[in-house]
mmJSON file of the N, C-alpha and C atoms, coordinates in Angstrom:
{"data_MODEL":{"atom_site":{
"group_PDB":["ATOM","ATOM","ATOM","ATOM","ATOM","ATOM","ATOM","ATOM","ATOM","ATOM","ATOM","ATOM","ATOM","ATOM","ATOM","ATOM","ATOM","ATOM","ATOM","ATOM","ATOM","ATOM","ATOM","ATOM","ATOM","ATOM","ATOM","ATOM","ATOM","ATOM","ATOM","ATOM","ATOM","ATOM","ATOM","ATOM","ATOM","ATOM","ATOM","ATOM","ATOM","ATOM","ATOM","ATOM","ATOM","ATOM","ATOM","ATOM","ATOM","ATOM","ATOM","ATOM","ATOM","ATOM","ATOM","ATOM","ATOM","ATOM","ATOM","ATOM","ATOM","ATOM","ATOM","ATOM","ATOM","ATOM","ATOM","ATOM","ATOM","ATOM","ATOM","ATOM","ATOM","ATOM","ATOM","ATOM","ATOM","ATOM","ATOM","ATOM","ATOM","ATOM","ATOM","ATOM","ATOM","ATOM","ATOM","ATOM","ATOM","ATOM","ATOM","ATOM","ATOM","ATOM","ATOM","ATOM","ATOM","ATOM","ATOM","ATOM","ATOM","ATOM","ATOM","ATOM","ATOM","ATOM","ATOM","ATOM","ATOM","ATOM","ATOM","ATOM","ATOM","ATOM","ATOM","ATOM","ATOM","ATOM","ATOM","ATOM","ATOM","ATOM","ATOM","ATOM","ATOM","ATOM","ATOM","ATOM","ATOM","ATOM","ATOM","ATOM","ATOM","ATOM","ATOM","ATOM","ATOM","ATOM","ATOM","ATOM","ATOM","ATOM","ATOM","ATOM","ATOM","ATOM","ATOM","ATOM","ATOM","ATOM","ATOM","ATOM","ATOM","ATOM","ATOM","ATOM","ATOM","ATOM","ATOM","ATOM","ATOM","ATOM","ATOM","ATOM","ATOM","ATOM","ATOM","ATOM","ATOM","ATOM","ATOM","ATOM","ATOM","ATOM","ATOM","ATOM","ATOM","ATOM","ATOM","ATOM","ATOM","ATOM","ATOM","ATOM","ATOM","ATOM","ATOM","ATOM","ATOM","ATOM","ATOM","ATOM","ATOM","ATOM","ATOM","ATOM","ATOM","ATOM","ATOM","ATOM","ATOM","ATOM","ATOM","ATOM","ATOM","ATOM","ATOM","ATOM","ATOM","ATOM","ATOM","ATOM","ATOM","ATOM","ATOM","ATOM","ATOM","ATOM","ATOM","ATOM","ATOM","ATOM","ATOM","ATOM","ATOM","ATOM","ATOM","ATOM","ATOM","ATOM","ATOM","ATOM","ATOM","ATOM","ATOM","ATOM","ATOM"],
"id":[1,2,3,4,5,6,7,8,9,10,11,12,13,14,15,16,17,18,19,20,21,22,23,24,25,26,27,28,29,30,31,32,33,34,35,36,37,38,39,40,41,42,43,44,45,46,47,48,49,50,51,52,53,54,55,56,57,58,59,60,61,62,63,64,65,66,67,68,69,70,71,72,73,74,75,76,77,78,79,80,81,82,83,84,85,86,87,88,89,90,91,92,93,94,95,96,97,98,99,100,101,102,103,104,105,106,107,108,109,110,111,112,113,114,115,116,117,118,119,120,121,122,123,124,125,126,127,128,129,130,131,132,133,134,135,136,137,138,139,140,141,142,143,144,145,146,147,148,149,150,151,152,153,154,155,156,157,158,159,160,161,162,163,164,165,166,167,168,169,170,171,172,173,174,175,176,177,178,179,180,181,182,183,184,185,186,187,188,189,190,191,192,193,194,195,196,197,198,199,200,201,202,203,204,205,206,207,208,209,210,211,212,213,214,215,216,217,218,219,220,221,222,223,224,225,226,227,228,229,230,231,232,233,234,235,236,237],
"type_symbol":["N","C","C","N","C","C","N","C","C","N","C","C","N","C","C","N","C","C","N","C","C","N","C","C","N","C","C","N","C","C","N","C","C","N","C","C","N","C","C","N","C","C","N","C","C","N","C","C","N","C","C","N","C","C","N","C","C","N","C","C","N","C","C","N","C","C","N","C","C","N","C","C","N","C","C","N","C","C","N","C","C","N","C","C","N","C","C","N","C","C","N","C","C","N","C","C","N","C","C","N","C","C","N","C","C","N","C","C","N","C","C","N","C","C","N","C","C","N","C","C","N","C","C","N","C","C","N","C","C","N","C","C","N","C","C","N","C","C","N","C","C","N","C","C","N","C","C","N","C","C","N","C","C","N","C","C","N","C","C","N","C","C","N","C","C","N","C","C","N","C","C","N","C","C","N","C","C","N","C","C","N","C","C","N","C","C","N","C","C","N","C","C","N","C","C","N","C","C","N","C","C","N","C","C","N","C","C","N","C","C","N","C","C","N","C","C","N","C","C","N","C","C","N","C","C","N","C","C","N","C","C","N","C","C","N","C","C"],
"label_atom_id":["N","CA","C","N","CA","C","N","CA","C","N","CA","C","N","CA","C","N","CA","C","N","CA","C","N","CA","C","N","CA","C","N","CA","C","N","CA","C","N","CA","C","N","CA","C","N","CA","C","N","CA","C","N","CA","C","N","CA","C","N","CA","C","N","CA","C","N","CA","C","N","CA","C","N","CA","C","N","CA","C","N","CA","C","N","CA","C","N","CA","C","N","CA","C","N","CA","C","N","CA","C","N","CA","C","N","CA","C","N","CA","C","N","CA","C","N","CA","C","N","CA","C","N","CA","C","N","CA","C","N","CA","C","N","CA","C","N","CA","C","N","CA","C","N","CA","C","N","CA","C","N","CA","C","N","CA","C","N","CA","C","N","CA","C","N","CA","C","N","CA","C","N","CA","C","N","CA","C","N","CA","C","N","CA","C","N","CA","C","N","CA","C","N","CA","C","N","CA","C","N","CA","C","N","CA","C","N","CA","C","N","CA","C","N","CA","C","N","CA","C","N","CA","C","N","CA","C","N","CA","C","N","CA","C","N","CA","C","N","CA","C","N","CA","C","N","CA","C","N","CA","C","N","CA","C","N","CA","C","N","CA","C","N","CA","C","N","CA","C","N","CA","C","N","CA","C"],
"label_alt_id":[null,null,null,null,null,null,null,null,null,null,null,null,null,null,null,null,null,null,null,null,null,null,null,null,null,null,null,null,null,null,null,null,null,null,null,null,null,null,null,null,null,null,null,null,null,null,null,null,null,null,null,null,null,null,null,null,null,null,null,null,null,null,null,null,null,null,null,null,null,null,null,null,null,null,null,null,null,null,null,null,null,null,null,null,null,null,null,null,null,null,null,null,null,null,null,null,null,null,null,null,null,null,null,null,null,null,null,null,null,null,null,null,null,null,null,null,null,null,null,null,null,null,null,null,null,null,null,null,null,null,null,null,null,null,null,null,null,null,null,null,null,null,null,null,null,null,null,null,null,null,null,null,null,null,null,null,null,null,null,null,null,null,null,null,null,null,null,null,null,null,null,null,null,null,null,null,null,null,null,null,null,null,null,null,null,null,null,null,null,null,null,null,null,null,null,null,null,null,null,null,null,null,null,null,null,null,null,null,null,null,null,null,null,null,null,null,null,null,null,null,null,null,null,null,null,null,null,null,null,null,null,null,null,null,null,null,null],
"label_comp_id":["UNK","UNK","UNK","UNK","UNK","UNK","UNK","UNK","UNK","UNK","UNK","UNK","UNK","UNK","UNK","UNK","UNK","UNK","UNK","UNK","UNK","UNK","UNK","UNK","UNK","UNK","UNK","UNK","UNK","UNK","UNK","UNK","UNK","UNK","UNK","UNK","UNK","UNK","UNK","UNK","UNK","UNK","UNK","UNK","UNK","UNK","UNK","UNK","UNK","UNK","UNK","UNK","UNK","UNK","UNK","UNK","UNK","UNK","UNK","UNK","UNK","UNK","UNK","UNK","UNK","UNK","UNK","UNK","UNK","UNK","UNK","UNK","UNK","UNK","UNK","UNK","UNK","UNK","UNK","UNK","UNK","UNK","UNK","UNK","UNK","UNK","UNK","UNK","UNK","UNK","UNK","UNK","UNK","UNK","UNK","UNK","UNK","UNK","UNK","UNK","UNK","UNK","UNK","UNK","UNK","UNK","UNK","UNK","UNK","UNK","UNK","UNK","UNK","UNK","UNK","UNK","UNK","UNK","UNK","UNK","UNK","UNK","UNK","UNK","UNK","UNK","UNK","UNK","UNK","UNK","UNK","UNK","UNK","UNK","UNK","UNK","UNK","UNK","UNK","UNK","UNK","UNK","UNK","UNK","UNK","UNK","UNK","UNK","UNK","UNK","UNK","UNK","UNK","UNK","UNK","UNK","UNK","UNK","UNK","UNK","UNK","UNK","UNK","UNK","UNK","UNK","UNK","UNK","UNK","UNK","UNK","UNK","UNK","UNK","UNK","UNK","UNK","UNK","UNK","UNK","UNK","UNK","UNK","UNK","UNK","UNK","UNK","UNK","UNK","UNK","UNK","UNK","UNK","UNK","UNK","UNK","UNK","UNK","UNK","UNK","UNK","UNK","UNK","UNK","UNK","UNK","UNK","UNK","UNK","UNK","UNK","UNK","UNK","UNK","UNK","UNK","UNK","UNK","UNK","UNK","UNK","UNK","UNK","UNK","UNK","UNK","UNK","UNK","UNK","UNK","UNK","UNK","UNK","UNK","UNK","UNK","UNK"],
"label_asym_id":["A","A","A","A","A","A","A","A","A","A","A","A","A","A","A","A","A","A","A","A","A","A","A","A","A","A","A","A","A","A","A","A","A","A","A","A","A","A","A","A","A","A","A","A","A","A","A","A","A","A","A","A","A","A","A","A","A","A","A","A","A","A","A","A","A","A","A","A","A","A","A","A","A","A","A","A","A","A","A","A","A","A","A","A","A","A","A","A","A","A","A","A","A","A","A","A","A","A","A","A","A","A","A","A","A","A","A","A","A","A","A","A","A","A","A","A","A","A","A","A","A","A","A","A","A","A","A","A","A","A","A","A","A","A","A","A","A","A","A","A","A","A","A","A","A","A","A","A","A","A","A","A","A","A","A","A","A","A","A","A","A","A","A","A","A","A","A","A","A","A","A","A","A","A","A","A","A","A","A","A","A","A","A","A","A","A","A","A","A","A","A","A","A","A","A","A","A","A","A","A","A","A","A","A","A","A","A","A","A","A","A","A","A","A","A","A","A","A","A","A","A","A","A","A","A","A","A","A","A","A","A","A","A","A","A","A","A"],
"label_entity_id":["1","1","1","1","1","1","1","1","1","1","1","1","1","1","1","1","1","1","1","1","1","1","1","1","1","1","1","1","1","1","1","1","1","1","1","1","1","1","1","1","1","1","1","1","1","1","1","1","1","1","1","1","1","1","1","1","1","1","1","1","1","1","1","1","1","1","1","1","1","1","1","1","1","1","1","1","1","1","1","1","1","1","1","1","1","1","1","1","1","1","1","1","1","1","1","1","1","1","1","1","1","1","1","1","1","1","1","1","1","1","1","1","1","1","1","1","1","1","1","1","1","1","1","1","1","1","1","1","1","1","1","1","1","1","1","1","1","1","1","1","1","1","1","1","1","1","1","1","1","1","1","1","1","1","1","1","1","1","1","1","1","1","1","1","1","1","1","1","1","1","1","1","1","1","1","1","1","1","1","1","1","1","1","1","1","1","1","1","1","1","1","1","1","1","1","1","1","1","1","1","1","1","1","1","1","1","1","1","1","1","1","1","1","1","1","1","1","1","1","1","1","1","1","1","1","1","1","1","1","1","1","1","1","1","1","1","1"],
"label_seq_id":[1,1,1,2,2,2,3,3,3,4,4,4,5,5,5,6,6,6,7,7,7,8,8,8,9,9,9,10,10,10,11,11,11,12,12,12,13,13,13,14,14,14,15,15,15,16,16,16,17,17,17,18,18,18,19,19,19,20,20,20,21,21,21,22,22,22,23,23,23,24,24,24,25,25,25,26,26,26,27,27,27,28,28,28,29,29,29,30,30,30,31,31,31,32,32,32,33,33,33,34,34,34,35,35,35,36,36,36,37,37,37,38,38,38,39,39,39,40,40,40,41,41,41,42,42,42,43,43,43,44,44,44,45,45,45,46,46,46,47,47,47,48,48,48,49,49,49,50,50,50,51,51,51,52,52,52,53,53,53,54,54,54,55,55,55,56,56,56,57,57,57,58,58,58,59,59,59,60,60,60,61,61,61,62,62,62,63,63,63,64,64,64,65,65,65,66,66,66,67,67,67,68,68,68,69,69,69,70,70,70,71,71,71,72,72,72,73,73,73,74,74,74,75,75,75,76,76,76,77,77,77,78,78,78,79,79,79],
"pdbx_PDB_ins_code":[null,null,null,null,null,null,null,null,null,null,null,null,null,null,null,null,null,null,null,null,null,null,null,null,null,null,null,null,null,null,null,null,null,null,null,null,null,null,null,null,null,null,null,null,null,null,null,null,null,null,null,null,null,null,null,null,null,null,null,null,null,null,null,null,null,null,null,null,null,null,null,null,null,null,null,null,null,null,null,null,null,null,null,null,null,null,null,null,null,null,null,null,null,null,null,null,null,null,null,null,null,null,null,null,null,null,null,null,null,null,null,null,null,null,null,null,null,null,null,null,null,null,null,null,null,null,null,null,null,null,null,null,null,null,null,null,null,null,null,null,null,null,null,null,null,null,null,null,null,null,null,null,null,null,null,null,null,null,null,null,null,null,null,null,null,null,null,null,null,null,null,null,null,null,null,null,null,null,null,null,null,null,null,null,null,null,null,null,null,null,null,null,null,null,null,null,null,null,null,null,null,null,null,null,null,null,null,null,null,null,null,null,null,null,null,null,null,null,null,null,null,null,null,null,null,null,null,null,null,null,null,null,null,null,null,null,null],
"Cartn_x":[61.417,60.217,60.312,60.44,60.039,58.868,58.73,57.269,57.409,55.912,55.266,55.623,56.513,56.392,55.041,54.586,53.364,53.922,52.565,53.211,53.029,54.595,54.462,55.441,56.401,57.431,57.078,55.439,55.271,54.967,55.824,55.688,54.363,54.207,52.809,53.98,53.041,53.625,52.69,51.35,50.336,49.48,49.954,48.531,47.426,46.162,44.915,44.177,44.061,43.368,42.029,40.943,39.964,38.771,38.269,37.528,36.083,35.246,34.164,33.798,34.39,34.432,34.293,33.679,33.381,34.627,35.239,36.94,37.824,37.92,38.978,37.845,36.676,36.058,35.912,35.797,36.487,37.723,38.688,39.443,40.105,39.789,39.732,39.25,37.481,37.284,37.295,38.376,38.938,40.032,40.753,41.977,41.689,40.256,39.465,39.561,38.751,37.847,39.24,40.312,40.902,42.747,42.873,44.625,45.538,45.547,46.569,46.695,45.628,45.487,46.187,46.153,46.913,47.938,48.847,49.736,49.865,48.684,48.872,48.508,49.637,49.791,48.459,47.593,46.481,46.756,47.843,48.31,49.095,49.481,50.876,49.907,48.731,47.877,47.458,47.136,46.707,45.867,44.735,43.458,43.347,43.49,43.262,41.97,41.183,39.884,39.746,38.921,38.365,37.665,36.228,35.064,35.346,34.643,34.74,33.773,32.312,30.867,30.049,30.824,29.663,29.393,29.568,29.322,27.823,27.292,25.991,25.46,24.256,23.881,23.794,23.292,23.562,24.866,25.716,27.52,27.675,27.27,28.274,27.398,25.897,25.645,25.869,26.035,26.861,27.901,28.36,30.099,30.059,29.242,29.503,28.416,27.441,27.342,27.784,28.239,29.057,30.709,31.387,33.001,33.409,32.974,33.458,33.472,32.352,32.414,33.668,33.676,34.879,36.748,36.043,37.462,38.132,36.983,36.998,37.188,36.465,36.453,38.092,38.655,40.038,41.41,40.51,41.339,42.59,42.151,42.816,42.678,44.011,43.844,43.617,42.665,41.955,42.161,42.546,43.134,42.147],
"Cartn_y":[44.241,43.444,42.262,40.921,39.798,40.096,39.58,39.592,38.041,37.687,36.398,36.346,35.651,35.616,34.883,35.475,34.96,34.603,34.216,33.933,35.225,34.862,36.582,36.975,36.542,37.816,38.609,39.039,39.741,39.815,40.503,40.526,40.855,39.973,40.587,41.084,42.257,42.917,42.607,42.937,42.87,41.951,40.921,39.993,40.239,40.063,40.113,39.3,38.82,37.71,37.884,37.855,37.909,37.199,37.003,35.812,36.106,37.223,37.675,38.409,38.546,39.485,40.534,41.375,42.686,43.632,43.17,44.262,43.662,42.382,42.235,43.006,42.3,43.115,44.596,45.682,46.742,46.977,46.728,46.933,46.947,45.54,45.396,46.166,47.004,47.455,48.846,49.311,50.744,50.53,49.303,49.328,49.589,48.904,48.799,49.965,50.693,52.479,53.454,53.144,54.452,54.014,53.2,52.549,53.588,54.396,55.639,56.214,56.112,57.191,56.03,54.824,53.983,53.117,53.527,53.365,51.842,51.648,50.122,50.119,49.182,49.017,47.51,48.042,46.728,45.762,46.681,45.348,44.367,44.71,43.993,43.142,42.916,42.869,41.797,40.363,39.333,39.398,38.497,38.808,37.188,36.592,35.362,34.694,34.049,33.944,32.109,31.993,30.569,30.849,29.835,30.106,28.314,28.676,27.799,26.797,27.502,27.0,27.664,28.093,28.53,30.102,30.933,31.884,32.22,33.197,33.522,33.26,33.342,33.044,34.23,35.206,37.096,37.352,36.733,37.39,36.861,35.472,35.07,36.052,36.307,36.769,37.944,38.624,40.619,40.201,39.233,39.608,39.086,38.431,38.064,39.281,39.92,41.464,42.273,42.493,43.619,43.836,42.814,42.817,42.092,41.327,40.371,41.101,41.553,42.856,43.992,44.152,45.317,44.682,43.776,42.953,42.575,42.022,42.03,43.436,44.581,45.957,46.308,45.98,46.158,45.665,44.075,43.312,42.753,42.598,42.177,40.448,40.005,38.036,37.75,36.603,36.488,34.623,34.34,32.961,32.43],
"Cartn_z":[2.866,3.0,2.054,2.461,1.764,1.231,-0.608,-0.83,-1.262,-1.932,-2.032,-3.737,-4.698,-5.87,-6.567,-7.515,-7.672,-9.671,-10.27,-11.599,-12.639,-13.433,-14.191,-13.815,-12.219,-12.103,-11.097,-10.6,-10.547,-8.812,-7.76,-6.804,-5.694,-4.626,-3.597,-2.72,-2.255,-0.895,-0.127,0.371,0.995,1.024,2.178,1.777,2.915,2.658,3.72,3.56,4.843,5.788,5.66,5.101,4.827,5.103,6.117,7.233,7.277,6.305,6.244,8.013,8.399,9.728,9.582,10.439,10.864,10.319,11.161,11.111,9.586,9.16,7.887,6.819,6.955,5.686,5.634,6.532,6.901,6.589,6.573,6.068,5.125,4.405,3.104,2.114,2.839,1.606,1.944,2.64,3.175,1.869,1.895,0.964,-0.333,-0.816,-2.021,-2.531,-1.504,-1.899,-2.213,-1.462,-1.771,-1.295,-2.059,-1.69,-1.288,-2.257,-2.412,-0.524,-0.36,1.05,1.769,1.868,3.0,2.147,0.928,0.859,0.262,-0.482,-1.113,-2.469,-2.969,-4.387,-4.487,-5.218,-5.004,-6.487,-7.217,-8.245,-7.553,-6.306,-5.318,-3.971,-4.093,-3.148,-3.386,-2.104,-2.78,-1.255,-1.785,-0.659,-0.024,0.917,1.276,2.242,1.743,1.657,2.324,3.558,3.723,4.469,4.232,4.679,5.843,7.018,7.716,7.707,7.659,7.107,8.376,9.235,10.02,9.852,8.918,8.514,8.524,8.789,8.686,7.101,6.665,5.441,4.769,5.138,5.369,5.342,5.752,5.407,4.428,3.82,2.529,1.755,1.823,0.482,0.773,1.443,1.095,0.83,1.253,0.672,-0.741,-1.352,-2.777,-2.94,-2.803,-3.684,-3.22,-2.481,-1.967,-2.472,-1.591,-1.8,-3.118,-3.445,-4.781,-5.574,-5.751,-7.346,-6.751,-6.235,-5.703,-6.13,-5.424,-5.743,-6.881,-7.542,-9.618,-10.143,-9.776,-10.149,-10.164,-8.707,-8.79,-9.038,-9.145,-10.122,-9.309,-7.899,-6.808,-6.511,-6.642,-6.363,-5.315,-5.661,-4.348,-4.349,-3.478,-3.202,-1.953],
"occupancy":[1.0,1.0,1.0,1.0,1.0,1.0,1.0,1.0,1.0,1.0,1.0,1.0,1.0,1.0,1.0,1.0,1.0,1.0,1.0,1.0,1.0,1.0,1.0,1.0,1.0,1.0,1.0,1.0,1.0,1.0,1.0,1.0,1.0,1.0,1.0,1.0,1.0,1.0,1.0,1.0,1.0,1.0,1.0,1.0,1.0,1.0,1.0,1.0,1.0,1.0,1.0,1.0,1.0,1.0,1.0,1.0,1.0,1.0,1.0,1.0,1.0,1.0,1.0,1.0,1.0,1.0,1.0,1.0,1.0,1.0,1.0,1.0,1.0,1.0,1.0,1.0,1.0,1.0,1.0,1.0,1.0,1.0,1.0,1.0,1.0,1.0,1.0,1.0,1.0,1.0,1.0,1.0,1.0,1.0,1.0,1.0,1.0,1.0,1.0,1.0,1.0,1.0,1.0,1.0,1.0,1.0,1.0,1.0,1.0,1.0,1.0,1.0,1.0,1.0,1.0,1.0,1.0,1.0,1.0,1.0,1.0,1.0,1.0,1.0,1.0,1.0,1.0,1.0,1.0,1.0,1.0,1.0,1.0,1.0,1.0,1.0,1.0,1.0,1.0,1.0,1.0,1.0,1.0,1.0,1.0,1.0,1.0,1.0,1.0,1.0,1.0,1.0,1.0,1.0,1.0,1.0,1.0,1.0,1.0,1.0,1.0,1.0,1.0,1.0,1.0,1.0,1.0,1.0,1.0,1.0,1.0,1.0,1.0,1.0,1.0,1.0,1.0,1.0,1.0,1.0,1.0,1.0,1.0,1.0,1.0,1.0,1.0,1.0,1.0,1.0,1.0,1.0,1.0,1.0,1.0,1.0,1.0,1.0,1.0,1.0,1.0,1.0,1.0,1.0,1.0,1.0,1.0,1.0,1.0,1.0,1.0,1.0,1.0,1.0,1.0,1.0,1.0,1.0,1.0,1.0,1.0,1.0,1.0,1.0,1.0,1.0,1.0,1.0,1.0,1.0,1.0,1.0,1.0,1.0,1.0,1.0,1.0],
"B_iso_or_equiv":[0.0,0.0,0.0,0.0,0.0,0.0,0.0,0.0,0.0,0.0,0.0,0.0,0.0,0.0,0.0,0.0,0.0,0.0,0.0,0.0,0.0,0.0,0.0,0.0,0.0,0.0,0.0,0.0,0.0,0.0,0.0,0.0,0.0,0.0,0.0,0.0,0.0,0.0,0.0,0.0,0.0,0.0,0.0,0.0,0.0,0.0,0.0,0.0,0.0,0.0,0.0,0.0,0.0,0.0,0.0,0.0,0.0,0.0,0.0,0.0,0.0,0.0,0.0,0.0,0.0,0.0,0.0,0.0,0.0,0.0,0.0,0.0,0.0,0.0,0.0,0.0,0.0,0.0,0.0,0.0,0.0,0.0,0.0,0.0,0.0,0.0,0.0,0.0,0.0,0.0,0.0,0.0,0.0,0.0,0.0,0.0,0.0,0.0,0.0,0.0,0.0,0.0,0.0,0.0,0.0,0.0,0.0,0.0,0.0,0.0,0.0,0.0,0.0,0.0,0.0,0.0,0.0,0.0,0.0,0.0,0.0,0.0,0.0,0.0,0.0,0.0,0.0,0.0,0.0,0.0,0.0,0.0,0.0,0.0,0.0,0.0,0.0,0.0,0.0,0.0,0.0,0.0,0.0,0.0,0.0,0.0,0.0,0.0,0.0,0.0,0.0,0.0,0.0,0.0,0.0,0.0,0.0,0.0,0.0,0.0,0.0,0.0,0.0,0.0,0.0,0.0,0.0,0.0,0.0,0.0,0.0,0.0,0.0,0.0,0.0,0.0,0.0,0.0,0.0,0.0,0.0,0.0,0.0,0.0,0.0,0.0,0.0,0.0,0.0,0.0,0.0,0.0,0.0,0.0,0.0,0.0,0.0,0.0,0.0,0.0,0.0,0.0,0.0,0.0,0.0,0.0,0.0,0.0,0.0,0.0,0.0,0.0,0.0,0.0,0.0,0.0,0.0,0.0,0.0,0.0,0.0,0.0,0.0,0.0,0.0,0.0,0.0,0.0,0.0,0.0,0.0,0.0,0.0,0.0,0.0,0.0,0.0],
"pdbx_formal_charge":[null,null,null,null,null,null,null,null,null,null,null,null,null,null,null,null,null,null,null,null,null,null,null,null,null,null,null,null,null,null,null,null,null,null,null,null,null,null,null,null,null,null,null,null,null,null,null,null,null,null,null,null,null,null,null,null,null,null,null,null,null,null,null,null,null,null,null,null,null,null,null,null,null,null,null,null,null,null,null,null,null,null,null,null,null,null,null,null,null,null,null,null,null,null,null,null,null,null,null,null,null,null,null,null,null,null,null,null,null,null,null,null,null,null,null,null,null,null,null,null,null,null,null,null,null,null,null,null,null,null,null,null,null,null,null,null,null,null,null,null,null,null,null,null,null,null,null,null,null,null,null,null,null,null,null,null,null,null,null,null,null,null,null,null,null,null,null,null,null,null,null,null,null,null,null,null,null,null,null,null,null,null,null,null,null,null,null,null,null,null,null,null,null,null,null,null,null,null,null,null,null,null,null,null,null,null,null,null,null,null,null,null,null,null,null,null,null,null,null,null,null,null,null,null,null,null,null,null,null,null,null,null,null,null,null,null,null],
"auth_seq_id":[1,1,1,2,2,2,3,3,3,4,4,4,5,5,5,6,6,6,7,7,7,8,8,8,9,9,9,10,10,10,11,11,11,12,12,12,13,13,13,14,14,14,15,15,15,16,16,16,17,17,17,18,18,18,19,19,19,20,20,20,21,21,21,22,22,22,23,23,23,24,24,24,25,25,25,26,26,26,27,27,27,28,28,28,29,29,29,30,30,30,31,31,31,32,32,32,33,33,33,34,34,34,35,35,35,36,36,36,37,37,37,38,38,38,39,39,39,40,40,40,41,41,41,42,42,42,43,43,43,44,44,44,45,45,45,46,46,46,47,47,47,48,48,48,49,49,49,50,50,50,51,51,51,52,52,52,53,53,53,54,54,54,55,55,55,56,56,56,57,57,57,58,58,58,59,59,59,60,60,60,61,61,61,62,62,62,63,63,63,64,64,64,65,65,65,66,66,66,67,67,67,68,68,68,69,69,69,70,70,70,71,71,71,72,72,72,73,73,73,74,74,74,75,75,75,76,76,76,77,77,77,78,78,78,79,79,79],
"auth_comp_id":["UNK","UNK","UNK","UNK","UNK","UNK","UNK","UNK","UNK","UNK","UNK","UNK","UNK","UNK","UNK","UNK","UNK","UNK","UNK","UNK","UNK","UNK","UNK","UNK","UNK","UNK","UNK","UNK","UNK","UNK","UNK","UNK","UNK","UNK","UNK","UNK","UNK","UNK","UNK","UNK","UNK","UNK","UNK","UNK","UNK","UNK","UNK","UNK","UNK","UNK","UNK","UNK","UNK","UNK","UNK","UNK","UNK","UNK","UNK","UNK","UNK","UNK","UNK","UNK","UNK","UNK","UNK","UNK","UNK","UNK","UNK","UNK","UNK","UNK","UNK","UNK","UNK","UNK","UNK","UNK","UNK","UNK","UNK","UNK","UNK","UNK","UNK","UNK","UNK","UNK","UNK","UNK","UNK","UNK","UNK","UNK","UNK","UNK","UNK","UNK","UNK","UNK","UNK","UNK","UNK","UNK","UNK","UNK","UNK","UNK","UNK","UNK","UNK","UNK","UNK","UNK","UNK","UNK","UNK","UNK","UNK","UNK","UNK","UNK","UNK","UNK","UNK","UNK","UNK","UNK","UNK","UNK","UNK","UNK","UNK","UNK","UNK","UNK","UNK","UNK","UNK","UNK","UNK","UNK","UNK","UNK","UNK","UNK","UNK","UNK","UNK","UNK","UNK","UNK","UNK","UNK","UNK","UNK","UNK","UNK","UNK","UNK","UNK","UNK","UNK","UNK","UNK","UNK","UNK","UNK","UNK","UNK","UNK","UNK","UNK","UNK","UNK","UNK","UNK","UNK","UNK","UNK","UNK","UNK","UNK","UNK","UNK","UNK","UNK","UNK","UNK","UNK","UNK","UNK","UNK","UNK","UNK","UNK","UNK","UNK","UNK","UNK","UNK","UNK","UNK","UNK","UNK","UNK","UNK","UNK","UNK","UNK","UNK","UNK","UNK","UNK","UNK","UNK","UNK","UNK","UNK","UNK","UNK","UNK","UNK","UNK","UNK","UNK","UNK","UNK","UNK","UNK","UNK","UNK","UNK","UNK","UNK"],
"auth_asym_id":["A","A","A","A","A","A","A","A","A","A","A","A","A","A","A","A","A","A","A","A","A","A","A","A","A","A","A","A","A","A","A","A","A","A","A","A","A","A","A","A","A","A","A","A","A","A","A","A","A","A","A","A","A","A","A","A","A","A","A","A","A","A","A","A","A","A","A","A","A","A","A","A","A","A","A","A","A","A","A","A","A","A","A","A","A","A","A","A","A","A","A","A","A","A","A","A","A","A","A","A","A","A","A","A","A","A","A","A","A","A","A","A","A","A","A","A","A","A","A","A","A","A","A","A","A","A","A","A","A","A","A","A","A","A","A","A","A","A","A","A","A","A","A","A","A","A","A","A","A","A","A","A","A","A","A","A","A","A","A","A","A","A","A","A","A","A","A","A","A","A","A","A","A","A","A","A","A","A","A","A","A","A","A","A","A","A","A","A","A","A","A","A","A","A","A","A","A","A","A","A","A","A","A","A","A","A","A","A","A","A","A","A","A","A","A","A","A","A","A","A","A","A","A","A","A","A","A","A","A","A","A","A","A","A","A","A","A"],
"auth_atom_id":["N","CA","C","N","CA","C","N","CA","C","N","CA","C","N","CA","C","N","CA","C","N","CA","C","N","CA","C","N","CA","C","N","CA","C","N","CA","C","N","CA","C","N","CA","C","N","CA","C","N","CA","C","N","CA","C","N","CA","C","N","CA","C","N","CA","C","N","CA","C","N","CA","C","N","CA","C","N","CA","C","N","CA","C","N","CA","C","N","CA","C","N","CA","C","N","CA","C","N","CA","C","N","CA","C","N","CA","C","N","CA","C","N","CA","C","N","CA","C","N","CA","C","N","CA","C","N","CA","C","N","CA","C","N","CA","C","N","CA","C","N","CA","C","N","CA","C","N","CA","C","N","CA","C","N","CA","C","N","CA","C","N","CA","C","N","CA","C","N","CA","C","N","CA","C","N","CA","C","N","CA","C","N","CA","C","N","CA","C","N","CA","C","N","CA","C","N","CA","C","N","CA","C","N","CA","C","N","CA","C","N","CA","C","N","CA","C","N","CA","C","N","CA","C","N","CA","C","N","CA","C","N","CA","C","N","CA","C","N","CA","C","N","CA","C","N","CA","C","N","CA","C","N","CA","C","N","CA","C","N","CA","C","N","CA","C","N","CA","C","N","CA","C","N","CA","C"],
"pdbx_PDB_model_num":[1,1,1,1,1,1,1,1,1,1,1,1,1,1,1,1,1,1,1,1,1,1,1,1,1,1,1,1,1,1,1,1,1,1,1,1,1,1,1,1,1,1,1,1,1,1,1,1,1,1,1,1,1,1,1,1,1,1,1,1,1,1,1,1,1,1,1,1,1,1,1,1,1,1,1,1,1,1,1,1,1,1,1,1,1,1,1,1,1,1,1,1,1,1,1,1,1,1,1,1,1,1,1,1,1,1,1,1,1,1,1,1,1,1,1,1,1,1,1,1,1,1,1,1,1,1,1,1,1,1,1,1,1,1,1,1,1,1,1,1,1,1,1,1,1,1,1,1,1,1,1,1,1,1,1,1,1,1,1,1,1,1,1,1,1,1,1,1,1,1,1,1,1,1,1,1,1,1,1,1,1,1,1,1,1,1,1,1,1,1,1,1,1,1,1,1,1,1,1,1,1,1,1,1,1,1,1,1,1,1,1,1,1,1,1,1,1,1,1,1,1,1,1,1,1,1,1,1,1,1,1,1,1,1,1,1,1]
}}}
């Protein structure tokens, strides 16, 4: 597996597409809750994030109380 060198040395394996959607944010925070069970190193994990603007006003703000703190909690880069 090609990974993504990041700074530090320190290799990504996993990156996720993160589009405030139904299904990436699902999954994402399946990866969040419990890595071990699906096999991801979330120090190796970089999360990739763009908002288009037509996002609901209700999705940006769960996803900044909801997923953001999760994401900081796990200390996962988020680009």
């Amino acid at each position: 597996m090609n990974a993504v060198s990041r700074t530090g040395g320190q290799d990504v394996e996993l990156v996720i597409n993160w589009g405030l959607g139904v299904d990436s944010t699902a999954y994402l925070v399946k990866m969040l809750e419990d890595p071990s069970a699906h096999g991801v190193d979330l120090a190796r994990t970089m999360v990739l994030h763009e908002l288009t603007g037509d996002e609901w006003p209700a999705t940006r703000a769960h996803a900044s109380q909801y997923v953001l703190p999760l994401l900081r909690e796990h200390r996962v880069r988020l680009v």
